[in-house]
Backbone as ProteinMPNN parsed JSONL, in Angstrom:
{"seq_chain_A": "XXXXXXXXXXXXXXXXXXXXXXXXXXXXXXXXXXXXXXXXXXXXXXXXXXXXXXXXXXXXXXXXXXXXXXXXXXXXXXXXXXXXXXXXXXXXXX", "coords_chain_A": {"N_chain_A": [[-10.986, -14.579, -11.184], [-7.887, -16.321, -11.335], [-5.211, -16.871, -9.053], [-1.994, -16.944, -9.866], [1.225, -18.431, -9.034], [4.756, -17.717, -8.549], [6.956, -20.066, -10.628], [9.343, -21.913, -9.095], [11.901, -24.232, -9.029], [13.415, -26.922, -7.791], [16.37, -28.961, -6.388], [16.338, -32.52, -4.996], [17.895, -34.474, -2.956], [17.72, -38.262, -3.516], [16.762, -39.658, -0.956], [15.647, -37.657, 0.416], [13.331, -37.071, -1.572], [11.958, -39.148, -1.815], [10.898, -39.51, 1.071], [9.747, -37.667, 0.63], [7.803, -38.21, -1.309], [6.425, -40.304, 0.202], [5.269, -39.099, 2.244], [3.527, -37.83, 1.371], [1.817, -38.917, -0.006], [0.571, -40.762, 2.518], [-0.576, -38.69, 3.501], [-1.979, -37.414, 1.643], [-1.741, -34.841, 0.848], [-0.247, -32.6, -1.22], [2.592, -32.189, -3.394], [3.663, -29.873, -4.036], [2.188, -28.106, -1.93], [2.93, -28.799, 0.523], [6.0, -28.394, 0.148], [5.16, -25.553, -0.079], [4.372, -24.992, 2.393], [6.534, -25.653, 3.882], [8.395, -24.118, 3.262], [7.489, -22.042, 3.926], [7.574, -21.976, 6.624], [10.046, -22.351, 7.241], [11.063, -19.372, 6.229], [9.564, -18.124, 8.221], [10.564, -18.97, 10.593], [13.333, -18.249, 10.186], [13.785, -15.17, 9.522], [10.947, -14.365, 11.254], [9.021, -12.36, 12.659], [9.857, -11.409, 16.318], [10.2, -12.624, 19.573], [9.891, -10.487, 21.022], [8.883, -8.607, 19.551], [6.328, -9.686, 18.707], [4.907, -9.692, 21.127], [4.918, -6.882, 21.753], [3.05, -6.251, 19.484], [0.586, -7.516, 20.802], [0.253, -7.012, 22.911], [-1.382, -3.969, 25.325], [0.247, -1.281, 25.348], [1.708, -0.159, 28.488], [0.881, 1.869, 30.876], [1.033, 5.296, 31.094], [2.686, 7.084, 33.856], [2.384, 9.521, 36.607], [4.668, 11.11, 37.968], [4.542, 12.226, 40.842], [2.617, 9.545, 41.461], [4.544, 7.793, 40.781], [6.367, 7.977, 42.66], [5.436, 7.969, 45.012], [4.108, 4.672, 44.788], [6.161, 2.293, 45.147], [6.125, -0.207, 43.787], [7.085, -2.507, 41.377], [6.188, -2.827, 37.692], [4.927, -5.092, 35.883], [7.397, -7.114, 33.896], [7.739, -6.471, 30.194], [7.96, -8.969, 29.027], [7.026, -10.897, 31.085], [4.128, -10.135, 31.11], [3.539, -11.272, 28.561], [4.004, -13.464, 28.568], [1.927, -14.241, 30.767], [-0.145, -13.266, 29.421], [-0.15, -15.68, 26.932], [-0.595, -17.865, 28.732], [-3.649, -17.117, 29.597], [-4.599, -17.262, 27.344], [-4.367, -20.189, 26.645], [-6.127, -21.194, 28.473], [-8.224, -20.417, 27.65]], "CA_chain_A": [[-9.629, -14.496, -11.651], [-7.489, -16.869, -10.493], [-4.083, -16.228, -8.719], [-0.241, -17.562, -10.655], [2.032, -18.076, -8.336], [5.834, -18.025, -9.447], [7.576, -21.589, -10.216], [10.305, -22.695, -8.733], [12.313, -25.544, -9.348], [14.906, -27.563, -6.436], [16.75, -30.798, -7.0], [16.067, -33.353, -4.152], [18.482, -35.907, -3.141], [16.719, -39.376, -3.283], [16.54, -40.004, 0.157], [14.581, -36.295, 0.812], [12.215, -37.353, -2.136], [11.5, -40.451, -1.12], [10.301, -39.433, 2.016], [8.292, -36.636, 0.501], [6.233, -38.921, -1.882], [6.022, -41.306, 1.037], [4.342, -38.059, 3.082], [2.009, -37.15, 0.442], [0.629, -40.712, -0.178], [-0.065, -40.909, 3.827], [-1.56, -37.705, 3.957], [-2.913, -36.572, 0.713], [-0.833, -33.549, 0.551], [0.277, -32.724, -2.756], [4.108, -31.95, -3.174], [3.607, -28.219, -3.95], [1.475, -27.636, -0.695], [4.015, -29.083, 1.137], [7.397, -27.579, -0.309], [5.231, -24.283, 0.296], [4.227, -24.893, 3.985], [7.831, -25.738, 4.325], [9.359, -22.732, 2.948], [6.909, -20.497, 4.718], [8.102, -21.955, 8.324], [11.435, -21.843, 7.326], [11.044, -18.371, 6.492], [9.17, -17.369, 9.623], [11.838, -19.333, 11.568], [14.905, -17.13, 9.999], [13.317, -13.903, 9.827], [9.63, -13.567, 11.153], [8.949, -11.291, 14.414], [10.786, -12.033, 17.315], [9.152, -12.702, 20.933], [9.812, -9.226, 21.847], [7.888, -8.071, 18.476], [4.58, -10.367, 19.125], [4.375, -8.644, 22.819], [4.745, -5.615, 21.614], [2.287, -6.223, 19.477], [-0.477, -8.509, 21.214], [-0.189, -6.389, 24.595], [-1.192, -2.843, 25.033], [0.901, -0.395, 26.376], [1.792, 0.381, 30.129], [0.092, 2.946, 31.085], [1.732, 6.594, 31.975], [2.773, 7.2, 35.367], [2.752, 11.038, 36.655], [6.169, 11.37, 38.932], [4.108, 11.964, 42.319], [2.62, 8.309, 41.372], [5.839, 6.988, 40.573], [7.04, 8.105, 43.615], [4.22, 6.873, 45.999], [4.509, 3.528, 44.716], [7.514, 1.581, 44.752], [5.655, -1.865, 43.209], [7.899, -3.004, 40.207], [4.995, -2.975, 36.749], [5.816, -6.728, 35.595], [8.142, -6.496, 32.783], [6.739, -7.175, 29.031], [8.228, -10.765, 29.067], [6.19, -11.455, 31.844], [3.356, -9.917, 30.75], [3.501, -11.958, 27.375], [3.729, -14.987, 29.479], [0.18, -14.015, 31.21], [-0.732, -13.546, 27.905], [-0.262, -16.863, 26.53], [-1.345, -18.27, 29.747], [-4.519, -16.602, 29.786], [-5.44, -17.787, 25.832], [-4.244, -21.653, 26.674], [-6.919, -21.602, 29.517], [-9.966, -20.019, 26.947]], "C_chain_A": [[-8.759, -15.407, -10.792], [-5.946, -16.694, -10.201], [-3.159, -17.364, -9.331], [0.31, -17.203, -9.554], [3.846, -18.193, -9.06], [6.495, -19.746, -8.857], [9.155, -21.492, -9.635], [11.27, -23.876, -8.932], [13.793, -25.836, -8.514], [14.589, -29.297, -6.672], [16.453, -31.373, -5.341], [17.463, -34.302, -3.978], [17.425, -36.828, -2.592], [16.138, -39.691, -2.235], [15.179, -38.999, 0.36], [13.43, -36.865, -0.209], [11.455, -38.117, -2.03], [10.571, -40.21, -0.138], [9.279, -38.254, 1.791], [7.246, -37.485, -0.321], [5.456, -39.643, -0.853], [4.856, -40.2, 1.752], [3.293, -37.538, 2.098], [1.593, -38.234, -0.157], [-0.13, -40.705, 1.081], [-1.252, -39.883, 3.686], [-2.048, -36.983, 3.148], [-2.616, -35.516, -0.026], [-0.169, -33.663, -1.223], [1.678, -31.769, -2.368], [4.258, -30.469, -2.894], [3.063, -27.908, -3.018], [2.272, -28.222, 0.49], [5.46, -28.508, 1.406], [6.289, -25.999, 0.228], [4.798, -24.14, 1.661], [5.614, -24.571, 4.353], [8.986, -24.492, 4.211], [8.398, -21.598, 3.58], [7.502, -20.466, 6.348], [9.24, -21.948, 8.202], [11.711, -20.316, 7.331], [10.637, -17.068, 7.942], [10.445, -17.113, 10.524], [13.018, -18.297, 11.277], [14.226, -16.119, 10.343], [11.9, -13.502, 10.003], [10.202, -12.964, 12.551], [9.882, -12.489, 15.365], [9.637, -12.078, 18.401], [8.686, -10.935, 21.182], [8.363, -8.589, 21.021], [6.733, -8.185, 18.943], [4.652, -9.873, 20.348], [3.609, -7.621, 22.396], [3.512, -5.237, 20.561], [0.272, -6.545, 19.571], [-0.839, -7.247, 22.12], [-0.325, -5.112, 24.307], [0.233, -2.282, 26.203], [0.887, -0.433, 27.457], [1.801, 1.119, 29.811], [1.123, 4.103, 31.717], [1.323, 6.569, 33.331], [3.223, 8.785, 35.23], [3.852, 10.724, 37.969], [5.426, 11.179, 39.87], [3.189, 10.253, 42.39], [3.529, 7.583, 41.699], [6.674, 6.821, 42.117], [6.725, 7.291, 45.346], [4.517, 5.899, 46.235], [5.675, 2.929, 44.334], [7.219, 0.373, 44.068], [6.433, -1.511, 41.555], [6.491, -3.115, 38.794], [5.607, -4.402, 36.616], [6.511, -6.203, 33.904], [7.525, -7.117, 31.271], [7.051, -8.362, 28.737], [7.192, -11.22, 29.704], [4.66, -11.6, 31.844], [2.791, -10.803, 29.174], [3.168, -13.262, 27.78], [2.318, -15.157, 30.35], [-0.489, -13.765, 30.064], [-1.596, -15.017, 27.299], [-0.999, -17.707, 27.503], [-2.913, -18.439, 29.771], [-5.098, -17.293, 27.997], [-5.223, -19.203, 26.205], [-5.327, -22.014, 27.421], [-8.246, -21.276, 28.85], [-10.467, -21.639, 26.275]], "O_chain_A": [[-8.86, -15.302, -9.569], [-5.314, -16.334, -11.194], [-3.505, -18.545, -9.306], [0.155, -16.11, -9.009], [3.99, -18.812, -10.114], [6.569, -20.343, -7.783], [9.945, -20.702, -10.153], [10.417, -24.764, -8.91], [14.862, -25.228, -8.572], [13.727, -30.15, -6.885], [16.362, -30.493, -4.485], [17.98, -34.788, -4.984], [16.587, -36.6, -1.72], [14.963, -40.046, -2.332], [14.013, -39.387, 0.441], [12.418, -37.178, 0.418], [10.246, -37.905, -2.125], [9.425, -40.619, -0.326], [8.311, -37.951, 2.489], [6.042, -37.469, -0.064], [4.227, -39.706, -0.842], [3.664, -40.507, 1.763], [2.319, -36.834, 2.365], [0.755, -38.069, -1.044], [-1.357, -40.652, 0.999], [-2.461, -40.108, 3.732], [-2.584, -35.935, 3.507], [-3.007, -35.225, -1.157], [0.18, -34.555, -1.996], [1.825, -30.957, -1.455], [4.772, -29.937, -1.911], [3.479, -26.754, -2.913], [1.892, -27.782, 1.575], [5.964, -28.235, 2.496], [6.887, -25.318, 1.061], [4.885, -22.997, 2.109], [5.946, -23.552, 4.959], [9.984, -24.151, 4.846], [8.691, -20.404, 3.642], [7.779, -19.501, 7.059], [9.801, -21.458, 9.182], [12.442, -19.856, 8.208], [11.044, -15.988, 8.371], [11.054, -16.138, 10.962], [13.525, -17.621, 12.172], [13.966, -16.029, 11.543], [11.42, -12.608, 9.305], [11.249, -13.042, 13.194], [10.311, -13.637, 15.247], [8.477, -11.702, 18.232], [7.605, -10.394, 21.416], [7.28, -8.243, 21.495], [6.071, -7.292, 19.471], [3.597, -9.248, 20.242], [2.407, -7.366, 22.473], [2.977, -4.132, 20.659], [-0.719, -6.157, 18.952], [-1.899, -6.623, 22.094], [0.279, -4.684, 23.323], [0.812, -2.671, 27.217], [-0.21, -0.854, 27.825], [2.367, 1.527, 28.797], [1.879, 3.864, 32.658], [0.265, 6.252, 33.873], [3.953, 9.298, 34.382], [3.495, 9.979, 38.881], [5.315, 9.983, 40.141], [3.155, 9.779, 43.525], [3.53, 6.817, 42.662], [7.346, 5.882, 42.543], [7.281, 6.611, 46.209], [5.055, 5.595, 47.3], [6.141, 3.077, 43.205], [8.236, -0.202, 43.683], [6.3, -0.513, 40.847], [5.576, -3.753, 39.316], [6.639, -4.758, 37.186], [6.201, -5.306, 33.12], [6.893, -8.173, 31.272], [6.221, -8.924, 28.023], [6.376, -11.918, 29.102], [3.996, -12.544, 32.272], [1.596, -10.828, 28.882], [2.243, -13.977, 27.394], [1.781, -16.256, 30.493], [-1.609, -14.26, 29.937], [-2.777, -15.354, 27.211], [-2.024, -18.265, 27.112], [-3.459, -19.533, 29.917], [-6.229, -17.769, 27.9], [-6.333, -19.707, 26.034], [-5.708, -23.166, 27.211], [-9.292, -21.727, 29.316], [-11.563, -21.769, 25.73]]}, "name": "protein", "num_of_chains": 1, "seq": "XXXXXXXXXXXXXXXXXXXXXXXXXXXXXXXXXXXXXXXXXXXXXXXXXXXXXXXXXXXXXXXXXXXXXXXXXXXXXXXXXXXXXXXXXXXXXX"}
């Protein structure tokens, strides 16, 4: 079965078209696989996850602390920014 997607239809000014046939001669790309890359990263860009989001869901949890722990140690946990950033770190180096 094969999947329909819904059409669309957006005017160009010449200049923008221009430079899209020119990009799908170079590289093969056909217009529609293009216009829909383009509207998927635009969409990400406005509204996909935020940094905080992808942490929250790449990294697990910090771990419960029982009070007489807490109290023991004074060492700071690193905060989930930081931890995101050892993250990424840690996959650029695999």
């Amino acid at each position: 079965m094969t999947k329909t997607g819904t059409m669309v239809s957006v005017r160009l000014d010449p200049a923008l078209a221009a430079a899209l046939e020119r990009h799908c001669a170079q590289t093969g790309a056909t217009r529609s696989r293009v216009v829909q890359q383009s509207m998927a990263q635009y969409l990400v860009a406005q509204s996909g996850p935020t940094l905080g989001q992808l942490a929250e869901a790449l990294l697990p949890p910090l771990p419960k602390r029982s009070s007489r722990s807490a109290r023991a140690s004074r060492a700071v946990p690193p905060s989930r920014q930081q931890r995101f950033r050892d993250y990424v770190r840690d996959k650029r180096h695999r």
